[in-house]
Residue, then its C-alpha position, 0 to 999 in steps of 0.5 A: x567569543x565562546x558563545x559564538x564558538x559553541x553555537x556552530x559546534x551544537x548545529x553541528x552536532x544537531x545535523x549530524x544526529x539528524x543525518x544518523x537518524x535518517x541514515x539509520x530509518x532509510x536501513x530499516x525501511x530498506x531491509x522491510x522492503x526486501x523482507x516485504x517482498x518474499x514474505x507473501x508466501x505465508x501470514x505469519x511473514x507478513x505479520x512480522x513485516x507488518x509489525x516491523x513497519x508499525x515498529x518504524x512508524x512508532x519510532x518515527x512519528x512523522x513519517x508515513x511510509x511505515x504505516x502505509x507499508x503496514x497497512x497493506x501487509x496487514x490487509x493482504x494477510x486479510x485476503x490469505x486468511x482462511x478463516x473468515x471471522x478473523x478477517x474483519x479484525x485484520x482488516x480493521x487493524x489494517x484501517x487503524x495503520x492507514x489513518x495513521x498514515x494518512x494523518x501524516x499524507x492526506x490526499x494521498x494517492x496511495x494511500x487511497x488505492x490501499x484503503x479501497x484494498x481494505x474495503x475489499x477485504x471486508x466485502x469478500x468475508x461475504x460478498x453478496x451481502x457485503x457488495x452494496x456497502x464495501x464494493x461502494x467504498x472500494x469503487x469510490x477510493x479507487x477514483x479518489x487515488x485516479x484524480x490525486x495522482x492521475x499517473x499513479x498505475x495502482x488504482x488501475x492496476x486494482x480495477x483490472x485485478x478486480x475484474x478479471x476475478x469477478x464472474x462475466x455475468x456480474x460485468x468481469x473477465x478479461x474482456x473488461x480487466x485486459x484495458x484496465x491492466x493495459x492501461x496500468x501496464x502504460x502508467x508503470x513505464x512512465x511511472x516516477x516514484x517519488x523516492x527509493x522508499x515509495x511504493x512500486x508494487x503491482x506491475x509484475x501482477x498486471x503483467x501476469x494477468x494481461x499474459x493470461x488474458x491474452x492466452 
């Protein structure tokens, strides 16, 4: 009779700790995600968001986010960084995260819009000598992240960004951005994130560009 007493008490007390452990990751995801959001004012915010997350993801070990929320601090702290010989390592660090996360959450959309982000850090330390190689890449992860998630806005969202920073003569501009960003602008008002934790980031950008271009 004792066997069968104790059995139920230890599930019990199994799927308690588990409730405190999820409880307990769904604060600290939360509480990064609001340091995240006002943390582009400087590299050093963004680093200790970045290593925040990397902190949670090592807690955690099956759980992608963390990563993912770290490799894209630690690449935009790539495209703020002033000195260009220290961006390739940045964005290197910010490619060690993702393949963390995407051993976690393979053909993953979101995944694949900030692995075309790191690409195009690496190409803006130098462009001209850079753009066969990195704008490829960049290119090629944003339509991997269109055909994994077609309702996803971000890769759209990047395309548009992409475009309206880069010279007409070379094909940018407004005239070509402003259908991408609307086309972003349309996937965010149907757009489901999967939970309260999963990425959302990018409308208020496409909002501003599609504002400016329309001016």
């Amino acid at each position: 009779m004792k066997k069968f007493i104790i059995f139920p008490l230890l599930m019990l007390l199994s799927i308690c700790t588990l409730a405190q452990n999820a409880d307990k990751y769904n604060k600290a995801m939360k509480k990064n995600l609001q340091a995240l959001d006002t943390a582009f004012k400087s590299t050093a915010s963004l680093l200790v968001v970045a290593n925040n997350f990397e902190r949670i993801g090592d807690a955690e070990k099956e759980q992608w986010l963390p990563y993912y929320y770290a490799a894209f601090a630690q690449v935009n702290i790539g495209f703020m960084e002033q000195d260009k010989s220290k961006v390739d390592a940045i964005a290197d660090k910010a490619t060690s995260l993702l393949d963390k996360a995407d051993a976690l959450s393979s053909s993953n959309s979101e995944i694949s819009c900030i692995r075309s982000m790191i690409a195009s850090c690496h190409m803006m330390v130098d462009p001209m000598s850079r753009y066969m190689q990195y704008g490829k890449e960049s290119s090629e992860a944003l339509e991997k992240a269109k055909t994994q998630d077609p309702s996803n806005p971000r890769p759209y969202f990047l395309i548009g960004q992409s475009l309206k920073y880069t010279p007409e003569q070379f094909g940018g501009g407004c005239g070509t951005s402003l259908p991408q960003i609307e086309n972003a602008l349309a996937r965010y008002e149907s757009f489901k994130p999967a939970s309260d934790l999963a990425p959302t980031w990018g409308k208020e950008l496409a909002e501003s560009i599609a504002a400016d271009c329309k001016k």
